[in-house]
N, CA, C and O atoms as a MOPAC input file, in Angstrom:
PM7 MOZYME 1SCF
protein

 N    -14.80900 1    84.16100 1     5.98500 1
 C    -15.09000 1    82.90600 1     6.62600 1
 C    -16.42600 1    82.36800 1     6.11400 1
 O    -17.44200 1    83.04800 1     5.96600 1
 N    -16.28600 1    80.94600 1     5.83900 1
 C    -17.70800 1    80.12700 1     5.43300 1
 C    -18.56700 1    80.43400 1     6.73300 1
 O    -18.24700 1    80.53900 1     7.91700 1
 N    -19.70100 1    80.53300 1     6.10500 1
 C    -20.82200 1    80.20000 1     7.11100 1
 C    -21.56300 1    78.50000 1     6.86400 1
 O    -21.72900 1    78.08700 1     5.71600 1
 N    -21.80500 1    77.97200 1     7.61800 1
 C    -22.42000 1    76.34000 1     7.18000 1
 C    -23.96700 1    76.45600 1     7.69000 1
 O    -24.06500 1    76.74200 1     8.88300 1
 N    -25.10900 1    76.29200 1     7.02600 1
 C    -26.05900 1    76.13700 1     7.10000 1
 C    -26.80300 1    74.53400 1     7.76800 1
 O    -27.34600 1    73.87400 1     6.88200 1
 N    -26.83500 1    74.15800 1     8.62000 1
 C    -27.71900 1    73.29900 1     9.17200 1
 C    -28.94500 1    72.90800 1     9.04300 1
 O    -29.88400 1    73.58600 1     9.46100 1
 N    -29.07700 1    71.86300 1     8.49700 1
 C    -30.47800 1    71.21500 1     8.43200 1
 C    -30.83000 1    70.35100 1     9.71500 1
 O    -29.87100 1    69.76200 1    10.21300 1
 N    -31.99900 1    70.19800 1    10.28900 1
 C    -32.54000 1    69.60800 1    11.55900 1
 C    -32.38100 1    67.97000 1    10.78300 1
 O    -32.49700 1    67.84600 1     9.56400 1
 N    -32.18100 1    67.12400 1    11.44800 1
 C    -31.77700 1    66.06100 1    11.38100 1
 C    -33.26500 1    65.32300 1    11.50300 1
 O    -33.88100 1    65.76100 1    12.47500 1
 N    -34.03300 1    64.25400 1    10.71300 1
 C    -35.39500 1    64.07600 1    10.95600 1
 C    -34.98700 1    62.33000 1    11.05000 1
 O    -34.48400 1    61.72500 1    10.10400 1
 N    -35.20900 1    61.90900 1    11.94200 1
 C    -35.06200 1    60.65000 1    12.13800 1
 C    -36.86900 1    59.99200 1    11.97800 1
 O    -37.76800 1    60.70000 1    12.43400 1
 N    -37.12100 1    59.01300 1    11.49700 1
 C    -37.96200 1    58.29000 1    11.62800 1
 C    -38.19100 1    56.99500 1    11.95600 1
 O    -37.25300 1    56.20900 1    11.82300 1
 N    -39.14100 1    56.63600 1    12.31900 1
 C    -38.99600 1    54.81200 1    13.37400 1
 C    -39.46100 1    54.34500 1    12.05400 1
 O    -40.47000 1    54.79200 1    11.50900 1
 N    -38.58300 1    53.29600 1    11.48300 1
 C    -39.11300 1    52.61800 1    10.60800 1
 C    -39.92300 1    51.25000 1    11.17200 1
 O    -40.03600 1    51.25600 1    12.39700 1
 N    -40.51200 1    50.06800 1    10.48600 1
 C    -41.14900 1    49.05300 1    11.37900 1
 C    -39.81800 1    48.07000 1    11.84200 1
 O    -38.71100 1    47.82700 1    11.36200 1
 N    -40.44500 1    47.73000 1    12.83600 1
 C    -39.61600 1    46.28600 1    12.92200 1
 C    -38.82500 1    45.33300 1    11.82500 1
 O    -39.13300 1    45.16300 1    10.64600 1
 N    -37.67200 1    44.73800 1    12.58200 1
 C    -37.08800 1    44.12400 1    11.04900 1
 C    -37.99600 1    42.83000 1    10.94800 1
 O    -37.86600 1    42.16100 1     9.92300 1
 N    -38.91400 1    42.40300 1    11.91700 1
 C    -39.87100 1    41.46300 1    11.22400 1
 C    -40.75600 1    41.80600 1    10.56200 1
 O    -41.27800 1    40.94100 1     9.85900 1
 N    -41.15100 1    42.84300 1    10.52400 1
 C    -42.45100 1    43.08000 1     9.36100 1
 C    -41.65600 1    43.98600 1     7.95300 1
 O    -42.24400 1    44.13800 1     6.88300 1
 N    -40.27800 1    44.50600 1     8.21400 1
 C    -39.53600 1    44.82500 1     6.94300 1
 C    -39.31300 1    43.45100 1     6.40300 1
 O    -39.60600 1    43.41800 1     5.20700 1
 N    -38.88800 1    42.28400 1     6.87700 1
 C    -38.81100 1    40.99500 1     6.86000 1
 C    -40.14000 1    40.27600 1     5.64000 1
 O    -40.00200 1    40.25100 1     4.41700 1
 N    -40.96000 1    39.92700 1     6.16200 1
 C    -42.28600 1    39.68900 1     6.19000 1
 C    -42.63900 1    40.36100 1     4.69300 1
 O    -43.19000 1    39.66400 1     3.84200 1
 N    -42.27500 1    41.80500 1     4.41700 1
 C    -43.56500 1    42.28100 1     3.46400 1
 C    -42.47100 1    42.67400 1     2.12300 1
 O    -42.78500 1    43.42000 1     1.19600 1
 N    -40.95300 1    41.89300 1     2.29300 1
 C    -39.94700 1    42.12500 1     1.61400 1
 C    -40.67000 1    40.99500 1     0.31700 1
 O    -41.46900 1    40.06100 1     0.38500 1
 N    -39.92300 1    41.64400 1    -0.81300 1
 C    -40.32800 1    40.56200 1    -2.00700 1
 C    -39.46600 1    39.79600 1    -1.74900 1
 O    -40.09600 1    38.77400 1    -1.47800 1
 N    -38.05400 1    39.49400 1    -1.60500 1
 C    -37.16200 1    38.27300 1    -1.22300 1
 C    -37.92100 1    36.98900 1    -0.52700 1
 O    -38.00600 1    35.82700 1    -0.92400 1
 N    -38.47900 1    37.66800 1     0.74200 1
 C    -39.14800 1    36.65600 1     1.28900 1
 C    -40.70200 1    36.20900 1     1.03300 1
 O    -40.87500 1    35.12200 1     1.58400 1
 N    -41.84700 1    36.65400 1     0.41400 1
 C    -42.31900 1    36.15800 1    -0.38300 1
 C    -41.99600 1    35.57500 1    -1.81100 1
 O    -42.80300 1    34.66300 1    -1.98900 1
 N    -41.41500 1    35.66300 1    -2.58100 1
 C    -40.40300 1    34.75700 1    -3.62400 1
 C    -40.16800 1    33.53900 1    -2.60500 1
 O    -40.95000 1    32.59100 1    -2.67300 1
 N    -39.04100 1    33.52000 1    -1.58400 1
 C    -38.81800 1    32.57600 1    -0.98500 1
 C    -40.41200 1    31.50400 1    -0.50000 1
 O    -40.65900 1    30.38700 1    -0.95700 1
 N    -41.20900 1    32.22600 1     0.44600 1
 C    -42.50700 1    31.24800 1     0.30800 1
 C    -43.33500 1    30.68800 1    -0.50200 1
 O    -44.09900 1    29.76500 1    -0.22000 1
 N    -43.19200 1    31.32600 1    -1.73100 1
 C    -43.92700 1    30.81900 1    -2.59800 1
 C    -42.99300 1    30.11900 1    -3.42300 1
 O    -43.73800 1    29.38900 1    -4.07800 1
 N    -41.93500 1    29.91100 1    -3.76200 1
 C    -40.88500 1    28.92900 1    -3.93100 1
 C    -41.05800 1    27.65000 1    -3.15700 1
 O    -41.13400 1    26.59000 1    -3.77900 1
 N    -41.13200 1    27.67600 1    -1.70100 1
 C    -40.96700 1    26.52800 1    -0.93600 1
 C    -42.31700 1    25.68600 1    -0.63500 1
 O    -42.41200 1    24.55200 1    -0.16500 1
 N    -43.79000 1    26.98500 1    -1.23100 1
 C    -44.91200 1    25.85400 1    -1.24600 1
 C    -44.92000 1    25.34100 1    -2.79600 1
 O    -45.58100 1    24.33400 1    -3.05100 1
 N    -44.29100 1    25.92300 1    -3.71100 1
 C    -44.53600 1    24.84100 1    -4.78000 1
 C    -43.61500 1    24.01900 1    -4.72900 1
 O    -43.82200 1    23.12200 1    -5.54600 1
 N    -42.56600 1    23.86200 1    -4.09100 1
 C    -41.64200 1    22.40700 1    -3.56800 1
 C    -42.29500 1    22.07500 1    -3.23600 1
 O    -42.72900 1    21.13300 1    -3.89800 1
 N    -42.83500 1    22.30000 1    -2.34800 1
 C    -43.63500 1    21.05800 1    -1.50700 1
 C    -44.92300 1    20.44700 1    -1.99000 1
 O    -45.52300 1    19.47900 1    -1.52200 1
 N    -45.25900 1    21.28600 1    -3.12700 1
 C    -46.59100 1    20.78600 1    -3.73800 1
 C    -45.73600 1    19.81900 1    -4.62000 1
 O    -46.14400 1    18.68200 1    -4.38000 1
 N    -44.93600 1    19.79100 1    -5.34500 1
 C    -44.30500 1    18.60100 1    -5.96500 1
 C    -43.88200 1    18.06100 1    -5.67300 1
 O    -43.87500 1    16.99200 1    -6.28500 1
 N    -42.92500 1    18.20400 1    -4.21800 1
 C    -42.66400 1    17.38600 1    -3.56600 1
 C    -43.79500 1    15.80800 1    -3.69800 1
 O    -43.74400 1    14.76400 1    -4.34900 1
 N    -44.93400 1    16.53100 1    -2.46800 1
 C    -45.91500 1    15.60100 1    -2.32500 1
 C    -46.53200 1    14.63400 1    -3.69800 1
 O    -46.90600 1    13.46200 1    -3.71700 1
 N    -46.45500 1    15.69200 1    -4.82800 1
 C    -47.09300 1    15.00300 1    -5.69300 1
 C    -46.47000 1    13.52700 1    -6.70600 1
 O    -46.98100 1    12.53600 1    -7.22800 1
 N    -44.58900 1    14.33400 1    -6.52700 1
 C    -43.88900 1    13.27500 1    -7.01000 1
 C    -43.96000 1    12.02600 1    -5.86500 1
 O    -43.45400 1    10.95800 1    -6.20900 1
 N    -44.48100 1    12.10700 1    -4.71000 1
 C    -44.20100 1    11.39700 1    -3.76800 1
 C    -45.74600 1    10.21000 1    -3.96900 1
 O    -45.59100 1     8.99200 1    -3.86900 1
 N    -47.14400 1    10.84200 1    -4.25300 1
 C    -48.24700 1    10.75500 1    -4.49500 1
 C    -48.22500 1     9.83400 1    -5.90100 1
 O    -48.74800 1     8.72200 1    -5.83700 1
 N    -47.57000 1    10.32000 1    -7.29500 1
 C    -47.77100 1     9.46600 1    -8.31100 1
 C    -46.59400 1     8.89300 1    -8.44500 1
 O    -46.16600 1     8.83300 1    -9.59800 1
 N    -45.62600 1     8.23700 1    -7.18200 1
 C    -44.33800 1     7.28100 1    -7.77400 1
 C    -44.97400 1     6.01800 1    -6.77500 1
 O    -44.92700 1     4.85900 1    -7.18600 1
 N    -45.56100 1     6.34100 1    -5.45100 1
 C    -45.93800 1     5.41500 1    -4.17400 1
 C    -47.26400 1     5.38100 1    -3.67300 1
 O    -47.73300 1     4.53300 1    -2.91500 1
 N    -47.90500 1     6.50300 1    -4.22200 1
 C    -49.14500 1     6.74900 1    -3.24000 1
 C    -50.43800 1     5.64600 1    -3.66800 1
 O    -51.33600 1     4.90900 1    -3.26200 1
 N    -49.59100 1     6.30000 1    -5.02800 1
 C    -50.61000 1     5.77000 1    -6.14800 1
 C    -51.63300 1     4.48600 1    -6.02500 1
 O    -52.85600 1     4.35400 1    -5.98600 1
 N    -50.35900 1     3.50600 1    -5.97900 1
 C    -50.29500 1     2.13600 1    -5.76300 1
 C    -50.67400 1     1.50000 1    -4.59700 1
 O    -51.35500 1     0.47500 1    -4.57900 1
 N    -50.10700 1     2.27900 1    -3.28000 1
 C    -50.63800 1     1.94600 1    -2.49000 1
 C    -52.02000 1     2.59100 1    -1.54500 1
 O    -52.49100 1     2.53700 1    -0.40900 1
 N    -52.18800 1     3.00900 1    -2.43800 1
 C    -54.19900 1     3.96600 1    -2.01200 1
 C    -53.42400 1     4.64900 1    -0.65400 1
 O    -53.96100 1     4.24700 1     0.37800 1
 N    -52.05800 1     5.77600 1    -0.35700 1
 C    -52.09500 1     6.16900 1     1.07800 1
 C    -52.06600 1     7.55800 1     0.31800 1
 O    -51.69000 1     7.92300 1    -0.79600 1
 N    -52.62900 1     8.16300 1     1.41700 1
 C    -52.42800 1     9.95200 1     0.82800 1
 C    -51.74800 1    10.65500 1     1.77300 1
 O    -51.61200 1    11.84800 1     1.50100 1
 N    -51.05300 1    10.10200 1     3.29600 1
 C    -50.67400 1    10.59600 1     3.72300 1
 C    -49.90300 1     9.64500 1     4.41300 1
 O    -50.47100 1     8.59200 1     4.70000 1
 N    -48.40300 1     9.83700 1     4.82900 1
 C    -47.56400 1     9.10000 1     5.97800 1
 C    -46.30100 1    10.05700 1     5.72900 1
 O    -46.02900 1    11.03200 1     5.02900 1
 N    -45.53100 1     9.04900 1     6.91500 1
 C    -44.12300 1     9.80900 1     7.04100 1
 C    -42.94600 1    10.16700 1     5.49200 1
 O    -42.25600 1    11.18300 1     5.41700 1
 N    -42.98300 1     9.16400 1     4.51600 1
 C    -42.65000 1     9.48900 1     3.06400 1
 C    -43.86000 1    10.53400 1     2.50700 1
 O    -43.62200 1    11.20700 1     1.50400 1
 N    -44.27900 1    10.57000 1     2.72800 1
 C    -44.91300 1    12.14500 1     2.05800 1
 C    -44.28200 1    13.00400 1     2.69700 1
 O    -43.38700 1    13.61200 1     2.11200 1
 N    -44.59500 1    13.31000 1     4.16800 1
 C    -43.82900 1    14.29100 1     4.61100 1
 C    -42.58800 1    14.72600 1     4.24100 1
 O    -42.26200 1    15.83200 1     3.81200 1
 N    -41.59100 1    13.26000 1     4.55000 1
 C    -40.30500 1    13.98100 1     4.23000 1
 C    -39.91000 1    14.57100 1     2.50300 1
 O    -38.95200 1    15.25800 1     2.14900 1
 N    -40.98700 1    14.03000 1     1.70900 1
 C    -40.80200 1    14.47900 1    -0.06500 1
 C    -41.08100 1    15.65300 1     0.07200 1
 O    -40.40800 1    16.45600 1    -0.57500 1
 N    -42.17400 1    16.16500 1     0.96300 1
 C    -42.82500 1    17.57400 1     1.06900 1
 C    -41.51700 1    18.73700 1     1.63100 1
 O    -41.31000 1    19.89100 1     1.25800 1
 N    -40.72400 1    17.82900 1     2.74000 1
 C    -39.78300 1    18.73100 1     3.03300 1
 C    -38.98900 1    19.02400 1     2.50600 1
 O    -38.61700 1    20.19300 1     2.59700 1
 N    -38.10800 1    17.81800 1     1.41600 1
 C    -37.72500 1    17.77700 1     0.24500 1
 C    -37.71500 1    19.01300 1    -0.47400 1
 O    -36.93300 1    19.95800 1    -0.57500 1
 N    -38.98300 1    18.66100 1    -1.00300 1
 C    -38.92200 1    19.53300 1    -2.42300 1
 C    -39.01800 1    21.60700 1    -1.54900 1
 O    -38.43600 1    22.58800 1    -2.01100 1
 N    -39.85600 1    21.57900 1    -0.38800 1
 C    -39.51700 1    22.75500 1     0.37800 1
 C    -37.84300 1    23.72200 1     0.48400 1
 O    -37.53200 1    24.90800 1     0.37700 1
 N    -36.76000 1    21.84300 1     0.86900 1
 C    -35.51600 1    22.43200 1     0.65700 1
 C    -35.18600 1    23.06500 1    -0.45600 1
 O    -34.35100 1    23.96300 1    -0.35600 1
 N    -35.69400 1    22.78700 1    -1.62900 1
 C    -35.10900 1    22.75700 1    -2.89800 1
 C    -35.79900 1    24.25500 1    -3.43200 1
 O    -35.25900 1    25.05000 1    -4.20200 1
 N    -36.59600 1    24.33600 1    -3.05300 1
 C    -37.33900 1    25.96500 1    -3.00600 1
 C    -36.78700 1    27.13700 1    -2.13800 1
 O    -36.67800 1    28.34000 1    -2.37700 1
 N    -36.47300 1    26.36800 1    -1.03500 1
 C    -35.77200 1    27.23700 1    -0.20800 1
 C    -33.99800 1    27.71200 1    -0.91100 1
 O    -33.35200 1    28.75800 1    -0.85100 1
 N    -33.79300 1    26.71500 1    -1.37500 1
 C    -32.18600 1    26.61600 1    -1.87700 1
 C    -32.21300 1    27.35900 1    -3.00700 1
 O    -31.21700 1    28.02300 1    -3.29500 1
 N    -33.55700 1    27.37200 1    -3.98100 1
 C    -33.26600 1    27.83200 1    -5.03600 1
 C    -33.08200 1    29.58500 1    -5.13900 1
 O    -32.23400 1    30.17700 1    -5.80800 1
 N    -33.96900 1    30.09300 1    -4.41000 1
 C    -34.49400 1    31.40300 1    -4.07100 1
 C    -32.91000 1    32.21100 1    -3.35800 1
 O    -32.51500 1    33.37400 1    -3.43900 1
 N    -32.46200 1    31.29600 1    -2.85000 1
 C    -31.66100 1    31.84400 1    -1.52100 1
 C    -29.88700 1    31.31200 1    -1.95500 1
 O    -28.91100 1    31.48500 1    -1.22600 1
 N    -29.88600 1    30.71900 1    -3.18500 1
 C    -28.36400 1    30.20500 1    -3.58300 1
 C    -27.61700 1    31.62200 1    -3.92800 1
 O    -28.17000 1    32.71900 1    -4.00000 1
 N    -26.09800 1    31.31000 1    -4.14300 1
 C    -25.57500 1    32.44100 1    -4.18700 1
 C    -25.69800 1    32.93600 1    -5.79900 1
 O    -25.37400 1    34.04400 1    -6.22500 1
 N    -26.19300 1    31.93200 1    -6.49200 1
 C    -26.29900 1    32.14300 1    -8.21700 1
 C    -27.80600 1    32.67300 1    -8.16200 1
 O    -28.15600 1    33.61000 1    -8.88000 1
 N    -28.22200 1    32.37100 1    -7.74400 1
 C    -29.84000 1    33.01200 1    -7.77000 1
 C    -30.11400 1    34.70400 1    -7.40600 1
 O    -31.04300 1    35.36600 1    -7.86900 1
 N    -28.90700 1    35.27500 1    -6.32600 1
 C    -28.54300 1    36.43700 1    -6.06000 1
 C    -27.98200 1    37.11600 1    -6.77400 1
 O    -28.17200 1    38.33200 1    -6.73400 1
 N    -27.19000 1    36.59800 1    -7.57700 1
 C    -26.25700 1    36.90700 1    -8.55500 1
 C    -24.62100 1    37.48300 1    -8.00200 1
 O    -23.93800 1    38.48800 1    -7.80500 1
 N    -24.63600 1    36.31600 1    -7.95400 1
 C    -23.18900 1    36.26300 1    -7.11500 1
 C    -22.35800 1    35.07800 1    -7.10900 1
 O    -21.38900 1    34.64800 1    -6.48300 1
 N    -23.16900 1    34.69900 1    -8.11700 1
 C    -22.07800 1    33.03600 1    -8.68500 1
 C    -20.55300 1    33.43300 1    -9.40900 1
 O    -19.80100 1    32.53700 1    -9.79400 1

C-alpha cells in the first residue's frame, strides 16, 4: 500500500484587490495613456480655438481633455491592444 506524504497547506493574505489594482503595470500604462490624451487633448483644443481667442480654459477644453482621456483609455484597454483582436 502507498503511503501519501502531506505538506501543511500555507495560505497567505495577499493585499487588497485595490492596491493589486493600483501597483499593476496594466493600470499605470492605462494612466499614463489617459494623461497624455488629455494633454493633447487640451493642446489640440488650445492651438485650433484657444489660440485665437486668448481663453485657456472653458467648457471646450474640458470636453477635448476628456476626449483625448477616452482615447487613452480605449487605447490601453481595446481588445487588439491585449492581443486578442
Amino acid at each position: 500500500m502507498k503511503t501519501y506524504n502531506f505538506q501543511k497547506l500555507e495560505l497567505t493574505q495577499k493585499n487588497n484587490w485595490l492596491k493589486r489594482t493600483i501597483n499593476s503595470a496594466h493600470f499605470k500604462k492605462t494612466v499614463s495613456y489617459a494623461l497624455i490624451g488629455a494633454i493633447a487633448g487640451y493642446a489640440l483644443f488650445y492651438f485650433s480655438e484657444g489660440m485665437q481667442a486668448h481663453i485657456l480654459w472653458n467648457d471646450e477644453a474640458m470636453k477635448s481633455m476628456f476626449i483625448g482621456m477616452g482615447f487613452g483609455i480605449f487605447i490601453t484597454n481595446s481588445p487588439c491592444a491585449r492581443g486578442k483582436c
